[in-house]
C-alpha positions as CSV (number, residue, x, y, z in Angstrom):
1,X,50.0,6.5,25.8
2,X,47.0,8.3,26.9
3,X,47.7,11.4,29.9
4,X,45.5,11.0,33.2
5,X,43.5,14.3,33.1
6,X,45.3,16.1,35.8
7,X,43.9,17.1,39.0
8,X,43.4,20.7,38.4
9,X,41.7,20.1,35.5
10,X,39.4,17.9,37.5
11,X,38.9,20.3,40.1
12,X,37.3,22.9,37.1
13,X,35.0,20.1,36.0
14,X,33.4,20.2,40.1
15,X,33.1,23.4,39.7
16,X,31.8,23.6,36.1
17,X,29.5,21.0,37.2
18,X,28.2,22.5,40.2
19,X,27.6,26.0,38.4
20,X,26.0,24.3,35.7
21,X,23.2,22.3,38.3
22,X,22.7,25.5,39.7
23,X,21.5,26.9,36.5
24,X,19.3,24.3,35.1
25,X,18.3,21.8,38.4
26,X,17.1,18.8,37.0
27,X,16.9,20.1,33.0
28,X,20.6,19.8,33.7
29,X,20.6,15.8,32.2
30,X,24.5,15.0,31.3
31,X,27.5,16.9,30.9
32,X,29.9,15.3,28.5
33,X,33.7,15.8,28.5
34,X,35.3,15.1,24.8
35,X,38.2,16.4,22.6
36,X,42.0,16.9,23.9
37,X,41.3,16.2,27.6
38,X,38.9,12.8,27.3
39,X,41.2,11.6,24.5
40,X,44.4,11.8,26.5
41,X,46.7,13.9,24.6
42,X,45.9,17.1,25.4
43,X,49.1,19.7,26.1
44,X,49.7,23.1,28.0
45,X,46.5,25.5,27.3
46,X,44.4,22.5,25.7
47,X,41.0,24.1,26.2
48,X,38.0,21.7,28.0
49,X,35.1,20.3,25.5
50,X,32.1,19.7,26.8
51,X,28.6,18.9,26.0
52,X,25.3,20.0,28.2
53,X,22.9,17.8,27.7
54,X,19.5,19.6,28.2
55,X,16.3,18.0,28.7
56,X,15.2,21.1,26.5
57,X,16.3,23.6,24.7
58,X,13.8,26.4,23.3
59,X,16.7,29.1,22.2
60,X,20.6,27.7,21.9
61,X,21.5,31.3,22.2
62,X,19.7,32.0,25.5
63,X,21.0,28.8,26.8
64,X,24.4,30.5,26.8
65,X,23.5,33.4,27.8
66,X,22.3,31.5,31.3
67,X,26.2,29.8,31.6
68,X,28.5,32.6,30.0
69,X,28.8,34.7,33.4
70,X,29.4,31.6,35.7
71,X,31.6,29.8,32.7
72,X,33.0,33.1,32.6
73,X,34.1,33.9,35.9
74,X,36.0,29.8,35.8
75,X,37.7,30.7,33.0
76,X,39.1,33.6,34.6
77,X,39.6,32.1,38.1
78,X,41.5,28.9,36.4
79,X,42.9,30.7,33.2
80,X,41.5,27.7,31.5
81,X,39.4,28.0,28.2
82,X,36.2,26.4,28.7
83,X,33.9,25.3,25.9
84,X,30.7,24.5,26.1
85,X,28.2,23.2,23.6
86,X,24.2,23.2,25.1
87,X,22.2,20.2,23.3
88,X,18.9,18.3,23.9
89,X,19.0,15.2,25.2
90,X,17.0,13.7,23.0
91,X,19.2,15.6,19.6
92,X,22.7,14.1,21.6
93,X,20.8,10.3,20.8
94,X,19.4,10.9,17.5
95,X,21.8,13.0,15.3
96,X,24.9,12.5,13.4
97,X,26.5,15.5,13.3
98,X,30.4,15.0,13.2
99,X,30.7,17.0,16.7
100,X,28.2,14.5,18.3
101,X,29.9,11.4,16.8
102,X,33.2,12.6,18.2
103,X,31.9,12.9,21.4
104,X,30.1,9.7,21.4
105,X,33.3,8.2,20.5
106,X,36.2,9.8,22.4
107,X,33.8,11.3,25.2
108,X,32.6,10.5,28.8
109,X,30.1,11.8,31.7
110,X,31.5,13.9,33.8
């Protein structure tokens, strides 16, 4: 039986979401939740898998430099594990990579 993702959980993924407009405004396309929490069986210190979708990304590794202080700062104020993957829109559509397909499969907006 799948868990309902509990409210404090949902109350990091507002804030998550709001930090992460505020950082790219409209390149800021999707945010995907996946893994442990979208599945339903996540337990006690389950970290949160998510996916940025970008409507571009020049540098992955610049893109999280721009999160890591505000992701930071959440998983601190939470004691929550956040993980975040930044990918282009268009790469989210078009690849197979096994991380992408378990998203696509297991995953929703948030």
């Amino acid at each position: 039986m799948k868990k309902k993702i509990p409210k404090t959980i949902k109350t990091i993924l507002t804030d998550v979401k709001k930090s992460l407009k505020n950082i790219y405004g409209d390149k800021l396309k999707d945010i995907i939740l996946y893994g442990s929490y979208a599945r339903g069986d996540f337990t006690e210190g389950s970290d949160i898998d998510l996916i940025i979708l970008l409507k571009d990304i020049k540098e992955p590794a610049a893109e999280r430099k721009k999160y890591f202080d505000a992701i930071w700062e959440l998983d601190l104020k939470y004691d929550a594990v956040i993980s975040i993957m930044p990918l282009k829109e268009d790469e989210y559509r078009t690849r197979k990579l096994p991380l992408i397909l378990n998203a696509k499969r297991e995953g929703f907006s948030i």
